[in-house]
C-alpha positions as CSV (number, residue, x, y, z in Angstrom):
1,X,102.1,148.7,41.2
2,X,105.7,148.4,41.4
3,X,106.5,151.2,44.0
4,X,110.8,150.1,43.5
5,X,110.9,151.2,40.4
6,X,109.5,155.2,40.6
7,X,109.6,155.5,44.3
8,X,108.0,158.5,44.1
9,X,109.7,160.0,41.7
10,X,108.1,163.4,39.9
11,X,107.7,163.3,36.6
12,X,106.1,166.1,34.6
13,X,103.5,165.7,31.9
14,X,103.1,168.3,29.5
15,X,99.9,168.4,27.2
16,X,100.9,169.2,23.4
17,X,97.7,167.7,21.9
18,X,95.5,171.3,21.4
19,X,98.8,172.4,19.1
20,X,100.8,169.4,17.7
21,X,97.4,167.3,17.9
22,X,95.0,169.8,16.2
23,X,97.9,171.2,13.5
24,X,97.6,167.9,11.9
25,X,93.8,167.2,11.5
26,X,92.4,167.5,8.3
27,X,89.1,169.5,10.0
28,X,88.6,172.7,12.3
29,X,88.0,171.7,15.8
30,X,85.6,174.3,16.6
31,X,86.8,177.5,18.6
32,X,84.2,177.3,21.7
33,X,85.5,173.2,21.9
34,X,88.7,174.0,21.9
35,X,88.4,176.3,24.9
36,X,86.1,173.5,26.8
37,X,89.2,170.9,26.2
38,X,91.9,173.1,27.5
39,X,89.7,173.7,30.8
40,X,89.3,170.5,31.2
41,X,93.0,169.5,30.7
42,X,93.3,172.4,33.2
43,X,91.4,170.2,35.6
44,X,93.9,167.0,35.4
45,X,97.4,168.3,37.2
46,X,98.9,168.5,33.8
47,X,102.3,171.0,34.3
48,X,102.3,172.6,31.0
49,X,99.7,172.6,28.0
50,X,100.8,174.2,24.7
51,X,97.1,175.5,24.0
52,X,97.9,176.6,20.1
53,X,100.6,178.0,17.5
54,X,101.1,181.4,16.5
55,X,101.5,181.0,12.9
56,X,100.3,182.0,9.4
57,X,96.6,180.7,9.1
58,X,96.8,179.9,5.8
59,X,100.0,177.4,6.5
60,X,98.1,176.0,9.3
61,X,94.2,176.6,8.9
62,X,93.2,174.5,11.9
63,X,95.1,176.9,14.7
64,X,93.6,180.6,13.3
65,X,91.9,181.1,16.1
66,X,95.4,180.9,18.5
67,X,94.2,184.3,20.0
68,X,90.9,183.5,20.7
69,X,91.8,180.7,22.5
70,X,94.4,181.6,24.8
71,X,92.8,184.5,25.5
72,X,89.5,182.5,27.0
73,X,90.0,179.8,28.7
74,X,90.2,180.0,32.1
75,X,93.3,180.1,33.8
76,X,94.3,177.9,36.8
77,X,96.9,178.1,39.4
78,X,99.9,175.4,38.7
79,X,99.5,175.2,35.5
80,X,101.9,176.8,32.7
81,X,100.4,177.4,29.5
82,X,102.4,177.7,26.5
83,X,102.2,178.5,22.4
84,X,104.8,177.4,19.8
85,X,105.9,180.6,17.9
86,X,108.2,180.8,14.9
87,X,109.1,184.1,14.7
88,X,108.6,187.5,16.3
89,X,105.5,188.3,14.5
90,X,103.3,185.4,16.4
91,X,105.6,185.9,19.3
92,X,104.2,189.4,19.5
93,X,100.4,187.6,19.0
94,X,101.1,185.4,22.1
95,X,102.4,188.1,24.4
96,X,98.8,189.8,23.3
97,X,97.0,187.0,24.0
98,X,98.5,186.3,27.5
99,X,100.9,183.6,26.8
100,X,102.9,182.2,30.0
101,X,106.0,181.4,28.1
102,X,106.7,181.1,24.3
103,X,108.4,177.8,22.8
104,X,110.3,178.6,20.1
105,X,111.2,175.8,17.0
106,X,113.5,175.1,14.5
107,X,115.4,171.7,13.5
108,X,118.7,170.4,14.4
109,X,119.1,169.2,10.7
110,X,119.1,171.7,8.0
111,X,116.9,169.9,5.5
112,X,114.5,169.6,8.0
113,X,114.6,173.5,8.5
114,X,114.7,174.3,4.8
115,X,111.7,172.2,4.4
116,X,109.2,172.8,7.6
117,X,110.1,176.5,8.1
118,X,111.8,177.5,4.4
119,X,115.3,178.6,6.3
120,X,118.4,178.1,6.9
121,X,119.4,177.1,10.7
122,X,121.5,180.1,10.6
123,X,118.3,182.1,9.5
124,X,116.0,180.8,11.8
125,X,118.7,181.5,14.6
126,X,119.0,185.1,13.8
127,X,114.9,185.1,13.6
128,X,114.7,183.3,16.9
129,X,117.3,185.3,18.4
130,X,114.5,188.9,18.2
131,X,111.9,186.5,19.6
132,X,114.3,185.9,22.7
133,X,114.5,189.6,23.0
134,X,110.7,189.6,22.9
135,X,110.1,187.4,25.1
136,X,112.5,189.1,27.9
137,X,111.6,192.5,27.3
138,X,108.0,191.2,28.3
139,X,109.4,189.5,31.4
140,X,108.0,185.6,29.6
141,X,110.0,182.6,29.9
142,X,111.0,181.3,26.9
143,X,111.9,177.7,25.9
144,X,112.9,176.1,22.6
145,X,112.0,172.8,20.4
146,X,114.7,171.7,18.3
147,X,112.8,169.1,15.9
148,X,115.1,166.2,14.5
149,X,117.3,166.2,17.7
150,X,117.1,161.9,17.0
151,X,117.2,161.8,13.3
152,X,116.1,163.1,10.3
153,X,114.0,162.0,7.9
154,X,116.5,163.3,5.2
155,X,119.7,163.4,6.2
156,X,118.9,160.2,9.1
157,X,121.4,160.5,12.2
158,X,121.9,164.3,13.4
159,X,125.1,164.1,15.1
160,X,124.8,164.6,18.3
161,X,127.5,167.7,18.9
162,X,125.5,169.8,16.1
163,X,122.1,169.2,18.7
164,X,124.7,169.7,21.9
165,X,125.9,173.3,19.7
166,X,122.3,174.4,19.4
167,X,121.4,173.3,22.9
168,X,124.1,176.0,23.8
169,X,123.6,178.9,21.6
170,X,119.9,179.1,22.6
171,X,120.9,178.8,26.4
172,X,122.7,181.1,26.1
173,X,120.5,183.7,24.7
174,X,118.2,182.9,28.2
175,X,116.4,180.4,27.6
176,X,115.0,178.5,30.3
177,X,114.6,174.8,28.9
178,X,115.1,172.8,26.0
179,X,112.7,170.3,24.1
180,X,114.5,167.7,22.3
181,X,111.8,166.5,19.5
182,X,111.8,163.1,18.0
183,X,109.7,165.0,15.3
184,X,109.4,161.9,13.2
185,X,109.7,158.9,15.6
186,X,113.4,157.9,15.0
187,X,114.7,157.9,18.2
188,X,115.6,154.5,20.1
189,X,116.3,154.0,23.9
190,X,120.0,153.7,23.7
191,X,119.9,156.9,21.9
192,X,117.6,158.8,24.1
193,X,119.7,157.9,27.3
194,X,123.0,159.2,25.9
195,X,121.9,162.3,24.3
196,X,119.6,163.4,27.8
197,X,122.4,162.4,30.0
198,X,124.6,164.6,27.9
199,X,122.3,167.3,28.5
200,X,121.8,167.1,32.2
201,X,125.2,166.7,32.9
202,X,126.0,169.8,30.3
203,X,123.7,172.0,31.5
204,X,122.0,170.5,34.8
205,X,120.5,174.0,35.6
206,X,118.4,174.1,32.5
207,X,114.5,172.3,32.3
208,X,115.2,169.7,29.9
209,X,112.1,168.2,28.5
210,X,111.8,165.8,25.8
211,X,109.3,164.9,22.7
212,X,108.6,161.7,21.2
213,X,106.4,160.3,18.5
214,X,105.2,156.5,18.4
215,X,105.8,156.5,14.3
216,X,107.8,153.3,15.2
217,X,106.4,151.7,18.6
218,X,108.9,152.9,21.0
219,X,107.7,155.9,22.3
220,X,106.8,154.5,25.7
221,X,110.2,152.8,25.3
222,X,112.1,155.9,25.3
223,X,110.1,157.8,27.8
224,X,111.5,155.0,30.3
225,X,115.1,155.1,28.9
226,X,114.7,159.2,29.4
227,X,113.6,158.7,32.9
228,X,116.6,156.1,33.9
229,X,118.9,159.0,31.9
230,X,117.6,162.0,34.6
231,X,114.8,163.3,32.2
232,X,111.4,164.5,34.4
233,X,109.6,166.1,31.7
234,X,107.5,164.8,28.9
235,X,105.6,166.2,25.8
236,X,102.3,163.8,25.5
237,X,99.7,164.4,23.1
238,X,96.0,163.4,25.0
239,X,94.6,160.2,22.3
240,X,98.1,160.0,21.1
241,X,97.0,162.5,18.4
242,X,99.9,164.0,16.2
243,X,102.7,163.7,13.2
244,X,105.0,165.0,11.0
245,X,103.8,166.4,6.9
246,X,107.5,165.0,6.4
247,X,107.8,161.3,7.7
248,X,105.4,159.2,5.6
249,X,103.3,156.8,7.7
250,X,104.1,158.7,10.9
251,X,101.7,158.0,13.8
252,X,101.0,160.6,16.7
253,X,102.2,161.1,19.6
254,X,103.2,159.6,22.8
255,X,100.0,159.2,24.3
256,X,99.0,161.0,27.9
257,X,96.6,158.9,28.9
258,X,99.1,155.7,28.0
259,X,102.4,157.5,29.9
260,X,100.2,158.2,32.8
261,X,99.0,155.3,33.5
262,X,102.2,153.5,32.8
263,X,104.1,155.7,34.9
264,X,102.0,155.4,37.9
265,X,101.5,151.6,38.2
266,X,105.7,152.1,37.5
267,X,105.6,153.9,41.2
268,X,106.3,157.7,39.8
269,X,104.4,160.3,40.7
270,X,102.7,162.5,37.8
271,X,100.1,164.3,39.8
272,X,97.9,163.5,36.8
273,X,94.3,162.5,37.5
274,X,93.6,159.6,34.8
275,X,90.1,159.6,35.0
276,X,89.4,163.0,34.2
277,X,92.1,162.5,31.5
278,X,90.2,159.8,30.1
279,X,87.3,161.7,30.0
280,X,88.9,164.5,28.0
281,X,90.8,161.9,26.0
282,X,87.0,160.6,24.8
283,X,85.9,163.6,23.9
284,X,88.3,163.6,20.9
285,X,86.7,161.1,18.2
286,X,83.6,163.5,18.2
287,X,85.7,166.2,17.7
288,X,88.0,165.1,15.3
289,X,85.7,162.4,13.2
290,X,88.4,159.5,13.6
291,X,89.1,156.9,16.3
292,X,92.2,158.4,18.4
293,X,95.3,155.7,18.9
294,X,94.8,155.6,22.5
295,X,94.4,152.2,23.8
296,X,93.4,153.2,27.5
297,X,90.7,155.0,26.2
298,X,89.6,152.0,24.5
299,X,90.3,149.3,27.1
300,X,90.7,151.0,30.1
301,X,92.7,150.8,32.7
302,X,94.4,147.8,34.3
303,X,92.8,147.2,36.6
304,X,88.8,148.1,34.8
305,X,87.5,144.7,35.9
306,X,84.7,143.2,33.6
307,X,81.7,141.5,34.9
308,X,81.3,137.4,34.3
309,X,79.1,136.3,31.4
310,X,75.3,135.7,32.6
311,X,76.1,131.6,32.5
312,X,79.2,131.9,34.8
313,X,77.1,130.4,37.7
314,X,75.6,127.2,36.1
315,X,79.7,127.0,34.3
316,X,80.8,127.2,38.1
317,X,78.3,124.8,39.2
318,X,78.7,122.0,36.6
319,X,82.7,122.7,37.3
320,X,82.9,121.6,40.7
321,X,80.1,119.1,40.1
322,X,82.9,117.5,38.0
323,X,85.6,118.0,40.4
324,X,83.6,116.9,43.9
């Protein structure tokens, strides 16, 4: 552990995997396993978990059962649980179901919008704006996801004043954080750092969060670079589970399990317990019929010590024989 470089530090962890994880699978992780894995995410110290998405079911099969779900699993004290929503009809749904606060999406770059959610910015605005209503009529907190905040995988760089613009126009209708998504895993350190200390010095009231994918390798990269920039708060999805239907190729997540443990032997402090994590994190091949990306979960952590081969004592023997 290198206790210099966190010192202590808090740093938030916020479980995406049951919503950004499951909406990508090809199968239906059953309804009643679903449930089991948000309890036992529940268990870990985890700040937030997105448990679904209120959206069509027949655009997104594998989250029909958003209700069902948020409505049963077992709520726990410390823990804020949240649901992506598009527009007010699923925002409605969640306030049903129980939802703590409602994340609301759209893109920072237009083709992105016109292709994930078949709007213009200025529509989905406007669309977002009677969520907001929603939301605040129903005393809920409501945050939102701006995907493509680091690039685009159609137009490439977003400039930075047209996130900075949309940062502000959903602050202020009330919101209470902002997620900057790096929906398809373009971001870079150098990046990250300037457009989060923009926003914490902008706005440093508001809960700034921020959302990367590993498409290209550097997720872990620029959750450090968003931590040196101010940043405390983290999307992970548990196996690194995840991607984008618009960025070819595009791997998961950043990966819970991975950001925990790198963050505590880093010296910050995630209230995360890692082996319960891991035990959840395992639970996800079965589930989903695939190996997950997570290395932890396949090697371990650090410091998992292996035992020595069965000939280790006649090797040690004839070793000092030699050298006495």
């Amino acid at each position: 552990m290198s206790p210099w470089a966190g010192a202590g530090r808090r740093v938030h962890i916020q479980e995406v995997g049951t919503r950004d994880g499951f909406q990508s699978e090809g199968v239906f992780v059953p309804t009643e396993e679903k449930i089991a894995l948000v309890d036992a995410l529940s268990l870990t110290g985890l700040s937030k978990i997105e448990v679904s998405a209120f959206v069509s079911p027949q655009a997104i099969p594998a989250l029909r059962d958003a209700d069902e779900v948020l409505r049963r699993i077992r709520r726990y004290p410390g823990v804020v649980y949240t649901a992506l929503v598009p527009n007010r009809r699923g925002a409605l749904r969640a306030l049903e179901a129980g939802v703590d606060e409602l994340n609301l999406v759209m893109s920072a770059s237009e083709s992105h919008n016109l292709t994930n959610l078949r709007m213009t910015r200025a529509h989905s605005f406007r669309a977002l704006a009677e969520v907001a209503r929603e939301a605040q009529s129903a005393g809920r907190a409501f945050t939102i996801s701006l995907s493509c905040s680091f690039g685009c995988p159609m137009e490439g760089d977003v400039p930075q004043a047209d996130v900075l613009d949309w940062v502000a126009r959903f602050l202020d209708l009330g919101a209470s954080g902002v997620t900057l998504a790096d929906t398809t895993g373009m971001a870079h350190p150098g990046q990250v750092a300037q457009l989060t200390r923009a926003i914490s010095e902008g706005w440093p009231a508001a809960e700034l969060s921020l959302h990367f994918h590993n498409t290209r390798g550097m997720g872990l990269a620029n959750v450090i670079a968003g931590i040196d920039a101010g940043a405390t708060r983290f999307d992970t999805a548990l196996g690194g589970i995840g991607g984008c239907p618009y960025a070819p190729g595009a791997t998961g997540n950043v990966c819970t399990e991975e950001v925990v443990h790198a963050l505590e032997l880093m010296g910050f402090a995630t209230g995360v317990d890692l082996p319960r994590l891991l035990v959840a994190s395992r639970r996800l091949p079965r589930l989903l019929g695939h190996d997950t990306p997570s290395q932890i979960a396949k090697a371990g952590c650090r410091l998992d010590l292996h035992p020595v081969p069965p000939e280790f004592d006649a090797i040690q023997a004839r070793a000092r024989a030699r050298s006495g």
